[in-house]
KEKOL-100068 format. One record per residue (C-alpha): residue number from 1; residue in one letter; x negated, z negated, y. Coordinates in steps of 0.25 Angstrom, whole numbers, plus 5000, padded with zeros to 4 digits. Layout:
NUM; a; X; Z; Y
...
***
This chain:
1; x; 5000; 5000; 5000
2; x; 4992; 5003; 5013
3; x; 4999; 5001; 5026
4; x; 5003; 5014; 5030
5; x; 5013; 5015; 5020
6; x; 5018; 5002; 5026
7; x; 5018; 5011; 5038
8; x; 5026; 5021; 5031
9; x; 5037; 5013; 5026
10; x; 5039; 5005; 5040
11; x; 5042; 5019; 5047
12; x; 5051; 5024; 5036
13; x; 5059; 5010; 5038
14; x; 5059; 5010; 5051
15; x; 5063; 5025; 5052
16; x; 5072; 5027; 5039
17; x; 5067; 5040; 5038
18; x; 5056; 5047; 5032
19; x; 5053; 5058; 5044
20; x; 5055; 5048; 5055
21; x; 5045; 5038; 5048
22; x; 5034; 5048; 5042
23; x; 5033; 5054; 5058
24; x; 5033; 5040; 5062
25; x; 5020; 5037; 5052
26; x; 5012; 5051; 5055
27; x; 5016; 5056; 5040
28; x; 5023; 5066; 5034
29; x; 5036; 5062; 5027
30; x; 5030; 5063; 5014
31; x; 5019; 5056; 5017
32; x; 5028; 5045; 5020
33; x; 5037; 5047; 5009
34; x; 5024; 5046; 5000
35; x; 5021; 5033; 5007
36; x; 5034; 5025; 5005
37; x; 5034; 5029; 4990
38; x; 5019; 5026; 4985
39; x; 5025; 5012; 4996
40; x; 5035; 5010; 4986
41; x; 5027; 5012; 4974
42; x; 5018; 5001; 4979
43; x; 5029; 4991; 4982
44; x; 5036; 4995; 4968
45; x; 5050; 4996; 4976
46; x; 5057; 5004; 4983
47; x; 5058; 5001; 5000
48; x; 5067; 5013; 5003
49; x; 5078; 5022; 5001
50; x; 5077; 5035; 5004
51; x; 5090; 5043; 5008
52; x; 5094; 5056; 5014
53; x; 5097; 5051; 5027
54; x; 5088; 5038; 5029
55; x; 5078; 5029; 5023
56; x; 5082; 5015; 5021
57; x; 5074; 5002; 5015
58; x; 5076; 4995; 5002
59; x; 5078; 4980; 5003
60; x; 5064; 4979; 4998
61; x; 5060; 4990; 5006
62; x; 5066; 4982; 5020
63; x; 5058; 4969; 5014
64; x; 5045; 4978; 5013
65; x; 5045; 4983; 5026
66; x; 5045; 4969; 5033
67; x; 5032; 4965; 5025
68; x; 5027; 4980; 5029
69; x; 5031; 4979; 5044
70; x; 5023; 4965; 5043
71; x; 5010; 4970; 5035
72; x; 5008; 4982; 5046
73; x; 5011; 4973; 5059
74; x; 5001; 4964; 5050
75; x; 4992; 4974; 5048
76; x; 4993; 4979; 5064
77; x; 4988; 4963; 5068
78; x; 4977; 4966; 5059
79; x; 4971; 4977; 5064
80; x; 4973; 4972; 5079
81; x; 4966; 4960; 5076
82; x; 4955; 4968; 5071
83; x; 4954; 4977; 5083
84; x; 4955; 4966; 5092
85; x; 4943; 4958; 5084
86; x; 4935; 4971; 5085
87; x; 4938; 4971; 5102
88; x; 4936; 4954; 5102
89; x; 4948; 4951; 5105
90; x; 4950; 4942; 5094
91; x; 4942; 4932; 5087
92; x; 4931; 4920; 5090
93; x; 4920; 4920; 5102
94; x; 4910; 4910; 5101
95; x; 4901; 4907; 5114
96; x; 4890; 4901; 5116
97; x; 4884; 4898; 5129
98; x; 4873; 4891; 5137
99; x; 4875; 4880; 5145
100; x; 4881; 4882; 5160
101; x; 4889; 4895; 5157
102; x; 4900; 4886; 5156
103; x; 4900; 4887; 5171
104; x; 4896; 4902; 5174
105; x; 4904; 4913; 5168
106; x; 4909; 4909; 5153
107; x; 4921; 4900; 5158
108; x; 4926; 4914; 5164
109; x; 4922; 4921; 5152
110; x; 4928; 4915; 5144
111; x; 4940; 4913; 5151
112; x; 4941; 4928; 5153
113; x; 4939; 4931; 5138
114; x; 4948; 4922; 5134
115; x; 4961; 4929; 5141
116; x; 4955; 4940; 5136
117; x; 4954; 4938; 5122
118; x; 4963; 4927; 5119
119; x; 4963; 4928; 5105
120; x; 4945; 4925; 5103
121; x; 4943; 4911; 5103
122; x; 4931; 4907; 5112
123; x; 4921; 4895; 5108
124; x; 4911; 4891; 5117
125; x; 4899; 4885; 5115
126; x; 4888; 4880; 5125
127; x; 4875; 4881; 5118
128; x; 4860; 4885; 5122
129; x; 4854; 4898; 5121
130; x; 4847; 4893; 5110
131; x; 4861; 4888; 5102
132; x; 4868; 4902; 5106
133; x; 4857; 4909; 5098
134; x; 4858; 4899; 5086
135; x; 4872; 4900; 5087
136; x; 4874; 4917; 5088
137; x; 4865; 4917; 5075
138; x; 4872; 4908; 5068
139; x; 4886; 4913; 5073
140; x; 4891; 4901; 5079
141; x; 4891; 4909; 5091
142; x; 4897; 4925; 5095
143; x; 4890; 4924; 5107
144; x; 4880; 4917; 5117
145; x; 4880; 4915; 5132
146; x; 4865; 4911; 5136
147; x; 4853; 4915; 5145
148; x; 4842; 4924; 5141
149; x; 4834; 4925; 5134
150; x; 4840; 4927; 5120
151; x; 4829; 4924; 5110
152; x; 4835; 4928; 5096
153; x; 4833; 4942; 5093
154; x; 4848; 4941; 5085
155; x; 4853; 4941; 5094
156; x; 4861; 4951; 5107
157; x; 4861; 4947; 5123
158; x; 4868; 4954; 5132
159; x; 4868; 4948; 5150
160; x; 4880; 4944; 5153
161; x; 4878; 4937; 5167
162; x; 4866; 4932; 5176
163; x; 4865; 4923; 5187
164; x; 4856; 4918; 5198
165; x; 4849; 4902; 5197
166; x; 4854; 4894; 5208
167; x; 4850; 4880; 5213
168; x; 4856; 4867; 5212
169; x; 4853; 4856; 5221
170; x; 4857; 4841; 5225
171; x; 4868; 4843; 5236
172; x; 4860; 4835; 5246
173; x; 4845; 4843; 5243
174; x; 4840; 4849; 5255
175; x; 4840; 4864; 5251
176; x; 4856; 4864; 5247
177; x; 4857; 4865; 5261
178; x; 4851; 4880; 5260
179; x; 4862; 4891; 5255
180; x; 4852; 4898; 5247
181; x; 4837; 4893; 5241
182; x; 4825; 4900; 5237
183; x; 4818; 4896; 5223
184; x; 4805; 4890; 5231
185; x; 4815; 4879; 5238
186; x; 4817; 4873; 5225
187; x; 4800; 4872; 5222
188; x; 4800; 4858; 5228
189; x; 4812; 4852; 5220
190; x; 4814; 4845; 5207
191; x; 4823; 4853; 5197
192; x; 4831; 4847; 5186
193; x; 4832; 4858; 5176
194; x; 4836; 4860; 5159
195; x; 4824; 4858; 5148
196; x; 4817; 4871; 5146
197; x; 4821; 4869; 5130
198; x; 4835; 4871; 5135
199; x; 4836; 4883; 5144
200; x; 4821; 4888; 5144
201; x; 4824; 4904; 5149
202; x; 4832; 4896; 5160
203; x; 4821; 4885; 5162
204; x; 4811; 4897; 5163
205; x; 4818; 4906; 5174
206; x; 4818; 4895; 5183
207; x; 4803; 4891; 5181
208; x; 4799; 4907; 5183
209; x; 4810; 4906; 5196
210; x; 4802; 4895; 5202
211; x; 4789; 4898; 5199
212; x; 4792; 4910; 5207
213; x; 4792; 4902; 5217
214; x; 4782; 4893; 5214
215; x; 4786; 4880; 5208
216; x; 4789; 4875; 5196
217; x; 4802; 4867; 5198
218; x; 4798; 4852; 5195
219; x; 4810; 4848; 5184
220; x; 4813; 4834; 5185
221; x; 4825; 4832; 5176
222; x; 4828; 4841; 5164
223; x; 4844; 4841; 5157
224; x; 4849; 4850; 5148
225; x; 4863; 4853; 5154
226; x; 4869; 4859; 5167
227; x; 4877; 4848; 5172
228; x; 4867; 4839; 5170
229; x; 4855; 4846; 5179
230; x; 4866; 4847; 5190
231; x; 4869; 4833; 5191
232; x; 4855; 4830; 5189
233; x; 4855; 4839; 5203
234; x; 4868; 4833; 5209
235; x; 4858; 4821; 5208
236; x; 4848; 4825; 5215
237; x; 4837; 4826; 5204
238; x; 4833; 4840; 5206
239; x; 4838; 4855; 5208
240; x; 4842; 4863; 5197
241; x; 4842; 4878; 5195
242; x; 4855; 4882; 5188
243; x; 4860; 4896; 5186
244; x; 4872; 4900; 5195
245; x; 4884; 4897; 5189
246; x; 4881; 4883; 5188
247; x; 4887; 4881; 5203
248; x; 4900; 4880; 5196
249; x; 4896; 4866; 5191
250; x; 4898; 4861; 5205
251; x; 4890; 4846; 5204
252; x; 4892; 4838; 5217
253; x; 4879; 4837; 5222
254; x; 4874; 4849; 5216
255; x; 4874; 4864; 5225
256; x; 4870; 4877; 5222
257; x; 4861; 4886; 5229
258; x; 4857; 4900; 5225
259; x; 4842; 4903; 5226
260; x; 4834; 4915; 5230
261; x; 4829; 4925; 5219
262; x; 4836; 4915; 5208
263; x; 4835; 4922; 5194
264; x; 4846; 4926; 5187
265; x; 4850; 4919; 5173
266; x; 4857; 4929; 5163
267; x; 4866; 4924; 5153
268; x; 4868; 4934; 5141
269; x; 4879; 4933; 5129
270; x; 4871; 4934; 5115
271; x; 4876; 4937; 5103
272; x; 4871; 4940; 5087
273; x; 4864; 4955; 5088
274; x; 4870; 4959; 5074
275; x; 4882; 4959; 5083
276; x; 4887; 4971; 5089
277; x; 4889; 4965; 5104
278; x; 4892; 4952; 5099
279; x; 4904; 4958; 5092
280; x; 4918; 4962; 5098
281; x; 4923; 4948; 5104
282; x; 4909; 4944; 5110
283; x; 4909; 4959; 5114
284; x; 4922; 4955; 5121
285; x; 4917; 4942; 5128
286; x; 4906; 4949; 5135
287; x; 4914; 4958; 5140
288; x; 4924; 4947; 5147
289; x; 4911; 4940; 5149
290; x; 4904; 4952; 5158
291; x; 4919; 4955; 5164
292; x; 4920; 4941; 5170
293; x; 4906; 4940; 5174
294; x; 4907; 4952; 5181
295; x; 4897; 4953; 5192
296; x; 4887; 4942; 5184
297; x; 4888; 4949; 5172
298; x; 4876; 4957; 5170
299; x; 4878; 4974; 5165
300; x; 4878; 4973; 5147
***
């Protein structure tokens, strides 16, 4: 039984007449014909009775085609789902993501995706660069947010945004009275900053970034999380060197000011090599990821 004769047999029902149902399917009359019969031959009944004027259903033949109106309108969801997985609309999306995209950029992403594909079930995970790589190998993830560089040849990065380093001082520190600073005004300064283990391509920017400039910034405090470096700011400890986006964690007694010739972080989604684009729903959520970006988002 294959599901064009299903197809067969609804028309004919619906249309109680050979001619009408075989133009309906695309066949020739007795092609259809030959359809219902080789039906009937599997079902090991009869399902309709043929007359001069009209066709009409047997009682087991009007039971058969509820189940075979079912089984198509069954078999119709199935392929829609199909299609849809293949355009990743449906499914499970597992994000990893550094820490501090929380405040720039993924809230709205994923807002966005969310509306847009309703039916993919997001789980985010704030991890290190380091645990995103561990976590894509092993599967636990679909795909990671992080900066550069990506160290296991496995695995695919493609740029999705960039943004500028800006300054975060102590609201009462003589230069937040400027509007904008140079890199050199900071030489003087003590800097409260992460542990190089923790964020060493971000820790090393910033050493090349003042070096230009002649200094080494003098660390005096070290902590591993966002917040906690801004409060240690708020407290007048030292300055801090955060990318941009991070002026969205508004501290009192922290402000912002953009610097001259800052450099530009990039954060890149990462997924397994030995898929092709990450596969269709991660496909799907860099495209809603460059679309709300927009003038961030850095060209694929």
């Amino acid at each position: 039984m294959e599901l064009r004769h299903l197809r067969h047999f609804v028309a004919l029902a619906e249309e109680e007449h050979f001619g009408r149902a075989a133009e309906r399917v695309f066949v020739v009359q007795q092609a259809l014909s030959n359809s219902i019969k080789n039906l009937e031959d599997e079902v090991g009944v009869p399902l309709v009775l043929r007359t001069t004027r009209r066709v009409q259903l047997t009682p087991a033949g009007r039971e058969f085609l509820a189940g075979a109106r079912a089984t198509l309108a069954q078999a119709a969801q199935t392929v829609e789902r199909a299609r849809r997985a293949a355009r990743g609309e449906v499914g499970r999306l597992t994000v990893g993501f550094v820490s501090g995209l929380a405040f720039g950029g993924l809230p709205e992403i994923v807002r966005a995706f969310r509306e847009l594909y309703p039916n993919v079930s997001v789980d985010l995970r704030e991890l290190t660069a380091q645990e995103q790589e561990a976590g894509l190998r092993g599967g636990q993830i679909d795909v990671g947010l992080m900066l550069l560089p990506v160290r296991d040849p496995g695995l695919a990065a493609r740029p999705l945004w960039r943004q500028p380093l800006v300054a975060a001082l102590p609201a009462g520190h003589g230069l937040a009275r400027k509007r904008r600073l140079r890199i050199g005004d900071l030489a003087g300064e003590r800097f409260v900053f992460f542990p190089r283990h923790l964020r060493a391509t971000y820790f090393d920017q910033v050493m090349r970034w003042c070096a230009s400039a002649g200094f080494t910034p003098n660390v005096v405090q070290e902590a591993i999380e966002i917040p906690t470096l801004l409060s240690l700011v708020a407290a007048g400890i030292g300055v801090f060197l955060p990318i941009q986006f991070f002026e969205r964690l508004s501290l009192p007694g922290v402000v912002y000011r953009p610097v001259e010739d800052a450099p530009l972080v990039e954060i890149v989604a990462v997924w397994r090599r030995d898929e092709e684009d990450g596969g269709p729903i991660v496909r799907a959520f860099l495209g809603v990821a460059r679309e709300v970006l927009g003038e961030q988002a850095l060209a694929s």
